[in-house]
C-alpha atoms as a printed R data frame, in Angstrom:
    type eleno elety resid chain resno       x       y       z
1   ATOM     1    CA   UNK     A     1  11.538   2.382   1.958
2   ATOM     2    CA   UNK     A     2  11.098  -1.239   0.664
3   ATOM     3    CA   UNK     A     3  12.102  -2.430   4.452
4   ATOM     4    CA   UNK     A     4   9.597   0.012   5.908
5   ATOM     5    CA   UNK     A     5   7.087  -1.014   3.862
6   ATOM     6    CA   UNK     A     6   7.804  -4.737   4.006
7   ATOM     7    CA   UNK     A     7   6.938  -4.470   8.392
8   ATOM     8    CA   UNK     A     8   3.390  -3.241   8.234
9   ATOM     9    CA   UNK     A     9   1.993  -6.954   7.441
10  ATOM    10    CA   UNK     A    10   3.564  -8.340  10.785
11  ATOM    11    CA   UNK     A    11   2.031  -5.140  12.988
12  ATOM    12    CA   UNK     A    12  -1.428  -5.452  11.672
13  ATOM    13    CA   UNK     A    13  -1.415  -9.402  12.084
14  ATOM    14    CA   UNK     A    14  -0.279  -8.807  16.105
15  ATOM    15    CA   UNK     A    15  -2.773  -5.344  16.053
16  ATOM    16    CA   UNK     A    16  -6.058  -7.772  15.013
17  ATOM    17    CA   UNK     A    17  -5.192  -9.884  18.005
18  ATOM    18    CA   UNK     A    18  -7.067  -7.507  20.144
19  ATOM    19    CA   UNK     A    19  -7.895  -5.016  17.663
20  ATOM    20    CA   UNK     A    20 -10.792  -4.206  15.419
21  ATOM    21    CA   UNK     A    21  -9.961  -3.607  11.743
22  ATOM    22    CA   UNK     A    22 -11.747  -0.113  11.814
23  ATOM    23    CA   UNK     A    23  -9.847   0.532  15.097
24  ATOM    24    CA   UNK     A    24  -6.414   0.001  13.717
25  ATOM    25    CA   UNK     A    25  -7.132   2.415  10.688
26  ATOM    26    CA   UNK     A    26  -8.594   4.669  12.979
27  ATOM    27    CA   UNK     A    27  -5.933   4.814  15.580
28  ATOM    28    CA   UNK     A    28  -2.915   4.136  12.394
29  ATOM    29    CA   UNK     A    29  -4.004   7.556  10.581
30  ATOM    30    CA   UNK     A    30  -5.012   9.213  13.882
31  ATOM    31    CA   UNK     A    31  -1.229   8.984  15.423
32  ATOM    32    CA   UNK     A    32   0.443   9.535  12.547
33  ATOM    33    CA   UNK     A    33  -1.311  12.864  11.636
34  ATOM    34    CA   UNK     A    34  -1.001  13.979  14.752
35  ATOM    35    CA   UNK     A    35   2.549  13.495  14.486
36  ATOM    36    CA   UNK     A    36   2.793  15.543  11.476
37  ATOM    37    CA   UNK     A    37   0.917  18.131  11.982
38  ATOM    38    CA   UNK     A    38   3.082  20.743  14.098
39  ATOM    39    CA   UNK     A    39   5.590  20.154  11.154
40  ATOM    40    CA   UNK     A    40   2.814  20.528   8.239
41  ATOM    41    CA   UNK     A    41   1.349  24.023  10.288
42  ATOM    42    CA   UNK     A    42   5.321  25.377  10.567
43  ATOM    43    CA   UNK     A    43   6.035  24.390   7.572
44  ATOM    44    CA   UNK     A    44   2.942  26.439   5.886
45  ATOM    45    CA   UNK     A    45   1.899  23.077   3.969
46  ATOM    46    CA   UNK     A    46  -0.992  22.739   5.330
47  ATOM    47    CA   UNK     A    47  -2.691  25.303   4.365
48  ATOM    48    CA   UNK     A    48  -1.688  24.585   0.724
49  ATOM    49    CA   UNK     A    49  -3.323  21.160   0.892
50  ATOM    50    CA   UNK     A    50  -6.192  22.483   2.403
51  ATOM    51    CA   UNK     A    51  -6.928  24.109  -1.189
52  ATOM    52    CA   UNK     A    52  -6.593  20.764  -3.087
53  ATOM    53    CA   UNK     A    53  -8.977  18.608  -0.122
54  ATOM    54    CA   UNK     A    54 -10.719  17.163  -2.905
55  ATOM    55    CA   UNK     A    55  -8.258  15.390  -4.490
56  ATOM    56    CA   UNK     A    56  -6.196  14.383  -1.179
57  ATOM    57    CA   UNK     A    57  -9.639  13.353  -0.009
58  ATOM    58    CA   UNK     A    58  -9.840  10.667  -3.335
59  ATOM    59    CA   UNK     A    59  -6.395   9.898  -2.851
60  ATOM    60    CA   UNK     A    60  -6.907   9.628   0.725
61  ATOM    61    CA   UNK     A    61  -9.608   6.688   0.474
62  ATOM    62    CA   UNK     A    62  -7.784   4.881  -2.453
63  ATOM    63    CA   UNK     A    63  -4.389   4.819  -0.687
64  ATOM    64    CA   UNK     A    64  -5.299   4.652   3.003
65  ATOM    65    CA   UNK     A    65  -9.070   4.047   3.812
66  ATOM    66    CA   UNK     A    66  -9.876   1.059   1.634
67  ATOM    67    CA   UNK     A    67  -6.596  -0.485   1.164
68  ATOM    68    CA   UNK     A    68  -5.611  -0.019   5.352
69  ATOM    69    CA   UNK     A    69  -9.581  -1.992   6.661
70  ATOM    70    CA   UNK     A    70  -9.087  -4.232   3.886
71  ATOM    71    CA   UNK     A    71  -5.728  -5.123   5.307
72  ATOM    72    CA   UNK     A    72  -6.642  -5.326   8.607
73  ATOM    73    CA   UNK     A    73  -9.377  -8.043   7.577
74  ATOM    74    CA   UNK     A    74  -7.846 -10.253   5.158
75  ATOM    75    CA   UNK     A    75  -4.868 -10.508   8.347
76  ATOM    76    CA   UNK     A    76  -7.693 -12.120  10.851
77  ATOM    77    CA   UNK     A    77  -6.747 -15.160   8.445
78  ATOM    78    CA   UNK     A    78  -4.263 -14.752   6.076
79  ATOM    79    CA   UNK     A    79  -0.765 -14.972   7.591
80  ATOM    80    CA   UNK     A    80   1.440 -11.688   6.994
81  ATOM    81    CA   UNK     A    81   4.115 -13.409   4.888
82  ATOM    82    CA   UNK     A    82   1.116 -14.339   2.269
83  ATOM    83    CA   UNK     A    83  -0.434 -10.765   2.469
84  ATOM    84    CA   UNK     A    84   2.832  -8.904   1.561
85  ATOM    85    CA   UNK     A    85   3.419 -11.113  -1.468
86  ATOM    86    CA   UNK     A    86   0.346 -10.663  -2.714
87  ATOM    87    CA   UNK     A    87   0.593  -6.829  -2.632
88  ATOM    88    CA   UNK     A    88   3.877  -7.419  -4.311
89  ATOM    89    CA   UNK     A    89   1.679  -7.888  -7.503
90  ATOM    90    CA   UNK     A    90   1.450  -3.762  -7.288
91  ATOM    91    CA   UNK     A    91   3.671  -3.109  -9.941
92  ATOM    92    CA   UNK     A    92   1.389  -5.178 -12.091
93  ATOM    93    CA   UNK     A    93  -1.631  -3.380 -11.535
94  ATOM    94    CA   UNK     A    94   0.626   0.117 -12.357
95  ATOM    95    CA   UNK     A    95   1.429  -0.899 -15.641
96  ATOM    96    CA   UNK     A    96  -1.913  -1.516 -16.815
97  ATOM    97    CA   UNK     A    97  -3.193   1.683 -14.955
98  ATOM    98    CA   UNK     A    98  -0.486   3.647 -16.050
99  ATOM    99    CA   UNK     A    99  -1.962   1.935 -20.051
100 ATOM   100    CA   UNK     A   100  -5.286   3.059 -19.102
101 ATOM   101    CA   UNK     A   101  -4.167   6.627 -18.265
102 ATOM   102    CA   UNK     A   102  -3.095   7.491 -21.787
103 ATOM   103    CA   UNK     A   103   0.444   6.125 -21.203
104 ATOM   104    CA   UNK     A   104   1.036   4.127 -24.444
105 ATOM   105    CA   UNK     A   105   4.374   2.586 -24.011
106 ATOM   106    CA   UNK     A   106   3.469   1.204 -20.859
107 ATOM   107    CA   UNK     A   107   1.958  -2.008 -21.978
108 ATOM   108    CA   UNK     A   108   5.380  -3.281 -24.270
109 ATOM   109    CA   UNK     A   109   5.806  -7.110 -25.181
110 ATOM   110    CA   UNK     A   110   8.183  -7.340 -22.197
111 ATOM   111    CA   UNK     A   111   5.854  -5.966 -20.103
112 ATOM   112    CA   UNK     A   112   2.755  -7.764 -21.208
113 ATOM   113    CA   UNK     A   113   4.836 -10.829 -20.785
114 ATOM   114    CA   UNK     A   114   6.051  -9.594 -17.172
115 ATOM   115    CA   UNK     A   115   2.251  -9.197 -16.353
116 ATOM   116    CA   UNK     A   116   1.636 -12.845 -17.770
117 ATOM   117    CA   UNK     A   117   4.566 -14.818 -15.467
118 ATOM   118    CA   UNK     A   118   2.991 -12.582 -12.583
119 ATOM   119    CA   UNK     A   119  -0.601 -14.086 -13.383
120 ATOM   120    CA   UNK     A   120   1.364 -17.411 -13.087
121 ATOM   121    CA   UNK     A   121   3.130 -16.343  -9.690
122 ATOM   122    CA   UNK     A   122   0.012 -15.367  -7.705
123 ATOM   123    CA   UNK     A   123  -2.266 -18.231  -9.636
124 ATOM   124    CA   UNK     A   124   0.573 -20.495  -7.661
125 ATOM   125    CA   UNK     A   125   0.254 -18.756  -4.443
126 ATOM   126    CA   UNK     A   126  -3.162 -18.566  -4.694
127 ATOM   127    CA   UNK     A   127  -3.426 -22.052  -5.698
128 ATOM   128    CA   UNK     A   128  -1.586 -23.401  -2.910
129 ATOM   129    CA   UNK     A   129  -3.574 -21.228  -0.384
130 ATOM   130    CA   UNK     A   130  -6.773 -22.025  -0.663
131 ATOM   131    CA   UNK     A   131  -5.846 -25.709   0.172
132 ATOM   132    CA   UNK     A   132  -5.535 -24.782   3.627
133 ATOM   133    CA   UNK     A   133  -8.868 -24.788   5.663
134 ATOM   134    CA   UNK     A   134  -8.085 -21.518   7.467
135 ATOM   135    CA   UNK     A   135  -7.266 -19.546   4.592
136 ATOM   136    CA   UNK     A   136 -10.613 -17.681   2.687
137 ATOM   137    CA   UNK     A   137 -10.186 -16.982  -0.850
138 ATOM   138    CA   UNK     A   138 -12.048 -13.769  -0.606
139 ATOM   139    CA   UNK     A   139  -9.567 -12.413   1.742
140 ATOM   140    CA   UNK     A   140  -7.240 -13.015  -0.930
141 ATOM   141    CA   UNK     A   141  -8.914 -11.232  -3.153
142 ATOM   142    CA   UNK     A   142  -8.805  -7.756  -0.546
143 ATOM   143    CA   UNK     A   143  -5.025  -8.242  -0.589
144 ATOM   144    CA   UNK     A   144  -5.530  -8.033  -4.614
145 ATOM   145    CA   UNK     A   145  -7.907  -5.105  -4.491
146 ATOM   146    CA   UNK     A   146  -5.429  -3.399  -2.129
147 ATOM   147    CA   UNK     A   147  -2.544  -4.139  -4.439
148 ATOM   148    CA   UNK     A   148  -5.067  -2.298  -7.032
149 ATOM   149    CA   UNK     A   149  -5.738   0.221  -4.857
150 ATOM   150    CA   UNK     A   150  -1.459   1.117  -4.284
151 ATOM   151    CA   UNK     A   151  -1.027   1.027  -7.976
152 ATOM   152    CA   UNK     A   152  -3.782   3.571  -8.946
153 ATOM   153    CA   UNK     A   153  -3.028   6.409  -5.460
154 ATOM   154    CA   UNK     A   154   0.502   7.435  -6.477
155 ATOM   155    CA   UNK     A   155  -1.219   8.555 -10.315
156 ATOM   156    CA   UNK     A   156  -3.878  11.015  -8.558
157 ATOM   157    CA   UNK     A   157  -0.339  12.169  -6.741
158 ATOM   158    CA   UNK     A   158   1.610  12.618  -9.892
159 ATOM   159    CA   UNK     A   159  -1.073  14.376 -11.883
160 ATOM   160    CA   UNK     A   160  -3.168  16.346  -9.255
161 ATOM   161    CA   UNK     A   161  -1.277  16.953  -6.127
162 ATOM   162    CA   UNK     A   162   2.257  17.846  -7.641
163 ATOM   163    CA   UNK     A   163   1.529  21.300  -5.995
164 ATOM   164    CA   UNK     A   164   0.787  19.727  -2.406
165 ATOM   165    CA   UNK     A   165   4.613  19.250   0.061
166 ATOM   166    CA   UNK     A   166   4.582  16.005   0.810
167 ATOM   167    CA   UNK     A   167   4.245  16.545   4.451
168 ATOM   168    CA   UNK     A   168   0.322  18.972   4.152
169 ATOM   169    CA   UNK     A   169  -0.727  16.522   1.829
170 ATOM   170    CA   UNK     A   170  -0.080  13.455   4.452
171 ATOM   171    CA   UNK     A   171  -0.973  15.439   7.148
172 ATOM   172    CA   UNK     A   172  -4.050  16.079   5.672
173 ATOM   173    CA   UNK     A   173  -5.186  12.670   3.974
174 ATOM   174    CA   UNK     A   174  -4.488  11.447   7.163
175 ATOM   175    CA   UNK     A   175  -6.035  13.003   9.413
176 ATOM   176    CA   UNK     A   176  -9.237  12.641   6.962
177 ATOM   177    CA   UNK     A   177  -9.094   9.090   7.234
178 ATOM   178    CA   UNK     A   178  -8.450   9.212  10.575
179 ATOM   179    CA   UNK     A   179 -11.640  11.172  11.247
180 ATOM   180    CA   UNK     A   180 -13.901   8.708   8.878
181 ATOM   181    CA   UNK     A   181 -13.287   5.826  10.540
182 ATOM   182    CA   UNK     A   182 -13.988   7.233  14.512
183 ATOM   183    CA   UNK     A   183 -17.535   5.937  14.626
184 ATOM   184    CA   UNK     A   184 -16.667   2.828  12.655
185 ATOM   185    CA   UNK     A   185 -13.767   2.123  15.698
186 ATOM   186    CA   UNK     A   186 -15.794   3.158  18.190
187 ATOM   187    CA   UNK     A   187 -19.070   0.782  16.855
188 ATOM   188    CA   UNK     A   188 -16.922  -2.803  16.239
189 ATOM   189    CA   UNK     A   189 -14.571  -2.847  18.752
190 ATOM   190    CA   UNK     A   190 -15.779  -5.270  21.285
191 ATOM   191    CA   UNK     A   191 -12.790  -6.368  23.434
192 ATOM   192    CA   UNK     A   192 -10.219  -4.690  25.759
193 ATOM   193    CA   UNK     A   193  -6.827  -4.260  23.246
194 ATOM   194    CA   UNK     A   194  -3.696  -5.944  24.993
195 ATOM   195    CA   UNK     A   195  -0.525  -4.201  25.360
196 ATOM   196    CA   UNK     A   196   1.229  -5.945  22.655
197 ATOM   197    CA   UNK     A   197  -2.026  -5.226  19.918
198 ATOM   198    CA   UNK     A   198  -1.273  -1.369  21.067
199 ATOM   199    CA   UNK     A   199   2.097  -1.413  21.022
200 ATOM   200    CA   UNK     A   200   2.424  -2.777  16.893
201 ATOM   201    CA   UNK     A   201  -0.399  -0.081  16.388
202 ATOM   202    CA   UNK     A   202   1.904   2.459  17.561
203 ATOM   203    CA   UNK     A   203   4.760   1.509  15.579
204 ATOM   204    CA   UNK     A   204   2.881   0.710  12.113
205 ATOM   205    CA   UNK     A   205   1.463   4.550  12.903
206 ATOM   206    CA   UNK     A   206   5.172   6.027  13.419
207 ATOM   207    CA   UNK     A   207   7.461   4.182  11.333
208 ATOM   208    CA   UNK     A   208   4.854   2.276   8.232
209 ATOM   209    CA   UNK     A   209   2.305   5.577   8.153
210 ATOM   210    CA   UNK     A   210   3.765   8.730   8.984
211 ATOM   211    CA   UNK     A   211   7.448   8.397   8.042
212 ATOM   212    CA   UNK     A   212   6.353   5.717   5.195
213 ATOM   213    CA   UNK     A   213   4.355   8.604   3.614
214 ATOM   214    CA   UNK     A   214   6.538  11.327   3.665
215 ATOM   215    CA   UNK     A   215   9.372   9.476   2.074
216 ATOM   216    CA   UNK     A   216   6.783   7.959  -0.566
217 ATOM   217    CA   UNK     A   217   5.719  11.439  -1.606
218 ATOM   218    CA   UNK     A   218   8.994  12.718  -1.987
219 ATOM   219    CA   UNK     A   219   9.825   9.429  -4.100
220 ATOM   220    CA   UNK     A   220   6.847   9.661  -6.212
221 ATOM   221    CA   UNK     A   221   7.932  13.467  -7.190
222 ATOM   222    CA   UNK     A   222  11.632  11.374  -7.799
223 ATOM   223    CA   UNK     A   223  10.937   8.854 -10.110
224 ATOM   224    CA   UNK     A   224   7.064   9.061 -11.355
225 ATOM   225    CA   UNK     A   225   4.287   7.227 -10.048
226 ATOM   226    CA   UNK     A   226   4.837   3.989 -12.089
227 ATOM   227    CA   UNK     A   227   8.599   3.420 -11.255
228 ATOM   228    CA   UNK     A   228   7.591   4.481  -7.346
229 ATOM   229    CA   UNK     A   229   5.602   0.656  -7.074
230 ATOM   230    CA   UNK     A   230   9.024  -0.903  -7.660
231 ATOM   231    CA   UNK     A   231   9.642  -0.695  -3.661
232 ATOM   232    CA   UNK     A   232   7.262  -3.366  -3.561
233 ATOM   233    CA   UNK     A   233   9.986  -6.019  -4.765
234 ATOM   234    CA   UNK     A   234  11.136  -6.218  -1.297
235 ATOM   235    CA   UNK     A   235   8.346  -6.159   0.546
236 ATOM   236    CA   UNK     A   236   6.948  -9.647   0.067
237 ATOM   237    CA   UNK     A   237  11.126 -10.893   1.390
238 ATOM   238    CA   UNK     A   238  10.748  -8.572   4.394
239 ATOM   239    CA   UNK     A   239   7.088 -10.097   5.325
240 ATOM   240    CA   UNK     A   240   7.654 -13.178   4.723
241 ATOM   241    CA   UNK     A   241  11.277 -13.558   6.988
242 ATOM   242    CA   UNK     A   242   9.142 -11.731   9.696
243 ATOM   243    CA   UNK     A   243   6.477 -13.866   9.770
244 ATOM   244    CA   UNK     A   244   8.571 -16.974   9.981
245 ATOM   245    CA   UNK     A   245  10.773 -15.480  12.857
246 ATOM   246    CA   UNK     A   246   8.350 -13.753  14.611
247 ATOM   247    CA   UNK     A   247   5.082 -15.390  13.782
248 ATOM   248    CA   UNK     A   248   6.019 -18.923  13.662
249 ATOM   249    CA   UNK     A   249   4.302 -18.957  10.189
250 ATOM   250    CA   UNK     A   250   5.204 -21.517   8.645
251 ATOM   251    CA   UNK     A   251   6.471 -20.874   4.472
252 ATOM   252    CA   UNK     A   252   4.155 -23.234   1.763
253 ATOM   253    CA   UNK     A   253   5.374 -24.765  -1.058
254 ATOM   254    CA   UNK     A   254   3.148 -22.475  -3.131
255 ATOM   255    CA   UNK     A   255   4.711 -19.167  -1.544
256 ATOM   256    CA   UNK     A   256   8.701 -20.648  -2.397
257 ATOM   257    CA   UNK     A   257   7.136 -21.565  -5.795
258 ATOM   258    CA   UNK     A   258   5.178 -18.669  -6.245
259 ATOM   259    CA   UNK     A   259   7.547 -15.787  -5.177
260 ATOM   260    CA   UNK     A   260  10.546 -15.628  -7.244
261 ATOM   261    CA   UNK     A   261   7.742 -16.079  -9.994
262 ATOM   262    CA   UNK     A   262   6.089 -13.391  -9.185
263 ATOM   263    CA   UNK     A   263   8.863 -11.024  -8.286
264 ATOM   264    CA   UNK     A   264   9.990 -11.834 -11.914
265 ATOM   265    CA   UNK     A   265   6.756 -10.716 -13.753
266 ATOM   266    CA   UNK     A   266   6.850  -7.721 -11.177
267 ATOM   267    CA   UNK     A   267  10.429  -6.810 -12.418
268 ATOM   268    CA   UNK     A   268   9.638  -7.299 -16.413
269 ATOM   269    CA   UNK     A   269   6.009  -5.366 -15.661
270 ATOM   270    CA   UNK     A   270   7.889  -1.929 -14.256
271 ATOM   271    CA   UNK     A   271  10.945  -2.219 -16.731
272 ATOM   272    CA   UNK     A   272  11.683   0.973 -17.955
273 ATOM   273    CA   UNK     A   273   9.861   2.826 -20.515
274 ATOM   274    CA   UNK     A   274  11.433   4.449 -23.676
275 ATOM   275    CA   UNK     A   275  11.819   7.613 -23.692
276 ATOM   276    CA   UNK     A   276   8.799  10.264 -24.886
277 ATOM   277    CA   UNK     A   277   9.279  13.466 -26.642
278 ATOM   278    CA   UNK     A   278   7.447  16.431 -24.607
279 ATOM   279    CA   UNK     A   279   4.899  17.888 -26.669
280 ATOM   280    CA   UNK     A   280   5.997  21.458 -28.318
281 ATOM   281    CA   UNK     A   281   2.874  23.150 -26.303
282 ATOM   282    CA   UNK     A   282   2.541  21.542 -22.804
283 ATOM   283    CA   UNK     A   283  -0.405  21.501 -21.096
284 ATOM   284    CA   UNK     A   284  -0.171  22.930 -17.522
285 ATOM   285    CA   UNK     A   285  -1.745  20.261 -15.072
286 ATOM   286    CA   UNK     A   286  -4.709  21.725 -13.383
């Protein structure tokens, strides 16, 4: 999952080549529901999903809509090594959402002090980006709002969707998305896509959106929507030896600095909670 996730960064930076932003999310959510949806119809799980729309919609624009446009974006300047270790910061973001949502043990000294050392990591990053001309420190801060973004979507999963097979509720988000963002396509994109631009749009659709999401769901319902952000540890390794080989990025000082940093504070920031007594009268989720 953590190598699946960690190729997405090098397929959007080749799919912007020729590509619109709102194109790419478009045709990313488009393919990849289409895929699904034969299974998701057999399957019956469909039409269970279809009875929790409002939530899959929510978790359909925090997970995919926002996080995929912002993405495609930030990658007209950002290289794809930078952009997957900045999302690495994911796990950060969970703990304090995870705080927020009622979860008291998820803020502990080590944790607090895992979310500190990742401040440092990204500050170093960050730092050493914005030296560079061609890099915009608002398109850093999309890769941070999508890190945001990752961290809060597999919550609304846990807590409201639990009902929803994984493959109706990506089916369905999907193809949501997919719909939203026709006119958007169809209104910014400007220039005739290349071969290669198509051809990373059709693998970040297969292999990063519609197998990515099924196996995500089914990890989520695994391990709990905190503990699920931990696949990001890899991610930022996988982007980063992609863009060098494939890209010709070249690595800063600030990313070899700022990596093992933050992949530390990531590490300390999803450590494992103590256990929590269940309550004698549980609450059935609605």
């Amino acid at each position: 999952m953590s190598l699946i996730w960690g190729v997405p960064y090098l397929l959007i930076s080749i799919s912007v080549e020729s590509l619109a932003p709102a194109t790419i999310v478009a045709g990313r959510t488009g393919i990849a529901a289409l895929l699904l949806l034969p299974i998701a119809v057999r399957q019956g799980s469909l039409e269970i999903a279809l009875r929790f729309w409002p939530w899959i919609l929510a978790f359909g624009v925090i997970e995919m809509a926002i996080p995929f446009i912002l993405l495609g974006h930030a990658e007209q300047t950002l290289p794809s090594g930078l952009t997957g270790l900045l999302v690495a910061t994911v796990p950060l973001f969970g703990a304090v959402v995870a705080f927020i949502l009622g979860d008291h043990h998820a803020l502990t000294r080590t944790r607090i002090l895992g979310l500190c050392i990742g401040v440092v990591g990204v500050a170093l990053v960050v730092g050493a980006a914005s030296g560079d001309g061609d890099i915009r420190l608002v398109n850093v801060a999309e890769v941070l709002v999508v890190a945001v973004c990752y961290a809060i979507a597999p919550f609304i999963t846990d807590r409201k969707l639990a009902e929803v097979p994984g493959i109706g509720l990506a089916t369905l988000a999907l193809g949501m998305v997919a719909i939203g963002y026709l006119v958007p396509a169809a209104l910014t994109q400007d220039e005739t896509p290349t071969g290669r631009s198509i051809g990373a749009l059709v693998a970040l659709a297969i292999i990063c959106t519609a197998i990515a999401f099924v196996i995500f769901f089914a990890l989520i319902r695994e391990v709990g929507p905190a503990q699920a952000t931990v696949i990001t540890f890899v991610n930022p390794i996988v982007a980063l030896a992609l863009g060098v080989v494939v890209l010709d990025e070249t690595l800063s000082r600030g990313q070899l600095l700022g990596l093992p940093v933050v992949l530390a504070g990531c590490w300390l920031a999803a450590g494992k909670r103590p256990p929590v007594l269940a309550p004698a009268n549980p609450v059935p989720a609605d």
